[in-house]
C-alpha positions in Angstrom: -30.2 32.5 35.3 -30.4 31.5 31.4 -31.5 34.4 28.8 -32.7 34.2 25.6 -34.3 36.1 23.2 -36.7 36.0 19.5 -37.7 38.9 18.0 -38.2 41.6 20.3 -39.2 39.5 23.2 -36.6 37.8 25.7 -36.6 35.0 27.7 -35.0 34.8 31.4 -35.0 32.0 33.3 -34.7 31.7 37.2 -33.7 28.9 38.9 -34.2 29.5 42.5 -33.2 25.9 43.7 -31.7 26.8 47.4 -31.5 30.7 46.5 -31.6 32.5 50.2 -32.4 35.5 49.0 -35.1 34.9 46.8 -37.5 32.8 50.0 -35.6 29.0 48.5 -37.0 27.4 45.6 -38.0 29.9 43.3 -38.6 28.6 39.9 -40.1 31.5 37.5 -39.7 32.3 33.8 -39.7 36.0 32.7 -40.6 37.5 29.6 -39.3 40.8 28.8 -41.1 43.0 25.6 -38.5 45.1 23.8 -40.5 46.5 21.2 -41.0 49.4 23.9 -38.1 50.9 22.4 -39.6 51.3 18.8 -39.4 54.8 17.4 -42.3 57.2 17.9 -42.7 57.3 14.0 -44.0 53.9 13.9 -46.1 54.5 17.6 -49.9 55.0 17.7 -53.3 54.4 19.3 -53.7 50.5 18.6 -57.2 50.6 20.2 -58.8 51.8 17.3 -57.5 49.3 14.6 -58.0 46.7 17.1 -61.9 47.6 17.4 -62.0 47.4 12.9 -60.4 44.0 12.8 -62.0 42.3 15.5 -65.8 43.6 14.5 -64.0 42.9 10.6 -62.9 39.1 11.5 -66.7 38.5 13.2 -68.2 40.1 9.4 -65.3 38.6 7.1 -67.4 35.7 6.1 -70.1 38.0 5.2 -68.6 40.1 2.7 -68.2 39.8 -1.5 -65.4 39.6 -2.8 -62.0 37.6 -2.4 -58.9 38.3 -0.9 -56.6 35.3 -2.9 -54.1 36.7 -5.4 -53.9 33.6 -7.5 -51.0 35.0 -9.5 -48.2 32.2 -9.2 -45.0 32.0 -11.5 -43.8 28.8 -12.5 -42.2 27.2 -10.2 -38.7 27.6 -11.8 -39.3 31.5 -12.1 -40.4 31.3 -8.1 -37.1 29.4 -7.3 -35.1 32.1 -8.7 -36.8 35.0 -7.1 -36.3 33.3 -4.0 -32.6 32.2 -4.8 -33.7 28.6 -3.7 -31.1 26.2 -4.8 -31.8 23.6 -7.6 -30.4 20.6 -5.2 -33.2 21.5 -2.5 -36.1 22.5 -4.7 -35.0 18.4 -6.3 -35.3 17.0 -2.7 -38.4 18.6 -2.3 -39.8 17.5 -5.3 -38.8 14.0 -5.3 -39.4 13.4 -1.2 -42.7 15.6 -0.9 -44.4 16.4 -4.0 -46.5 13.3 -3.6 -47.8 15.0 -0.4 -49.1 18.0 -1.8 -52.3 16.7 -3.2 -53.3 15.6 0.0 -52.8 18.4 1.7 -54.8 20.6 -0.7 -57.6 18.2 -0.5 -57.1 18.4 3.2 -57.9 22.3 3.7 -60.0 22.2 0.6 -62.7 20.0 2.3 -65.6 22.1 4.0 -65.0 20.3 7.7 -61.5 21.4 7.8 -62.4 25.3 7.3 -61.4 25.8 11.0 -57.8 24.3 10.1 -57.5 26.1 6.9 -58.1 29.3 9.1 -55.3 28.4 11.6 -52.9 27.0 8.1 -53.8 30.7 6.5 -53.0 32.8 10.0 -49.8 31.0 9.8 -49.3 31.4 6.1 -50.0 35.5 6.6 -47.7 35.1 9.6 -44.7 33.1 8.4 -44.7 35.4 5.1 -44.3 38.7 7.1 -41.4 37.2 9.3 -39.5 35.3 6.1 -39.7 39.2 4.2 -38.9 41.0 7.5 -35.8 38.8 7.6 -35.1 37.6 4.1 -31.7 39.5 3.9 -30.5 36.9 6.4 -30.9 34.1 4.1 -28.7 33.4 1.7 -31.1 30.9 -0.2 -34.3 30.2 0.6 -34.0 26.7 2.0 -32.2 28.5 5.2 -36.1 30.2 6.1 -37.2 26.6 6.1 -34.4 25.8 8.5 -34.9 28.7 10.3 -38.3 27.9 10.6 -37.7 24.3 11.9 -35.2 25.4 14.6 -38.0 27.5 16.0 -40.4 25.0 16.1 -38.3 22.6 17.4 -37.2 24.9 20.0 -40.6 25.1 21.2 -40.0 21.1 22.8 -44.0 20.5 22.1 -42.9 16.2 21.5 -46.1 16.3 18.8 -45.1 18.4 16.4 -41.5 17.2 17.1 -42.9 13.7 16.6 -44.5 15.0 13.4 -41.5 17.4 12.5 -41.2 15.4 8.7 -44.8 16.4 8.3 -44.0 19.6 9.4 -41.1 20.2 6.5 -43.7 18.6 4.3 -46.8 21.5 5.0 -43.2 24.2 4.9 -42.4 22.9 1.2 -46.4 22.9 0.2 -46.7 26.4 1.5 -43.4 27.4 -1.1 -45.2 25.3 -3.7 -48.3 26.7 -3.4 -46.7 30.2 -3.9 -47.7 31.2 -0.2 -44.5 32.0 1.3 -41.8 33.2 -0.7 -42.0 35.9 -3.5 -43.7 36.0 -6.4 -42.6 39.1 -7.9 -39.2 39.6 -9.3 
């Protein structure tokens, strides 16, 4: 049996291989939710708030207005909010800067809205987990390692076969002020 655990889920894995007990060749992984521990301060009927963001998400496109916060600092300014180290922020300019154009072009052209949708989800989600644990890091390049090791994890051999491109899109995201602070 091999545990593991991210977040507040765990992982247990049961190899049955000649197990008597358990009928022979059982083979099953487990997932167990902790989060049914939280306090009852933060506990509440999720039904409704489910019902406003999915009839929300089908009217989003509908609605005036923007939701973008196009305040950025310089990038120097960002690095030191962030405590990103001047040797990393050089490797990322001088290995991936080139890359950034592309990539804004990229979600920028109308018949990549549905991957601009999926690179914002993961924007909104990555932020929230890097601030939730952003007393962890000692600098900011450890999130992007961080990151990486839970990608990589995963064992999905295309994104591992991609993983440079992946580092790449990590470093864009930082660039592009949409991980990170941006506040001191």
């Amino acid at each position: 049996m091999l545990k593991s655990s991210l977040g507040g889920v765990s992982q247990e894995i049961i190899n049955g291989s000649n197990n008597n007990q358990a009928g022979g060749s059982i083979n099953q992984t487990v997932y167990h939710n902790h989060y049914h521990n939280l306090p009852k301060v933060i506990q509440f009927y999720e039904k409704d708030i489910e019902k406003v963001i999915m009839y929300f998400a089908k009217e989003i496109d509908s609605i005036g207005g923007s939701l973008d916060d196009f305040y950025c600092p310089g990038i120097e300014e960002k690095n030191r909010i962030n405590n990103l180290s001047p040797e990393y922020f050089n490797y990322m300019k001088k290995e991936h800067l080139a890359y950034f154009k592309k990539i804004k072009v990229f979600l920028e052209d109308p018949k990549n809205q549905c991957y601009l949708k999926m690179y914002q989800k993961t924007v909104a989600e990555l932020q929230c987990k890097i601030m939730i644990n952003k007393s962890k890091f000692n600098r900011f390049e450890e999130a992007f390692e961080w990151i990486l090791d839970y990608v990589n994890s995963k064992n999905n051999l295309d994104i591992i076969d991609n993983r440079e491109l992946l580092i790449i899109f990590l470093h864009f995201m930082y660039w592009n002020c949409d991980i990170g602070d941006k506040y001191d």
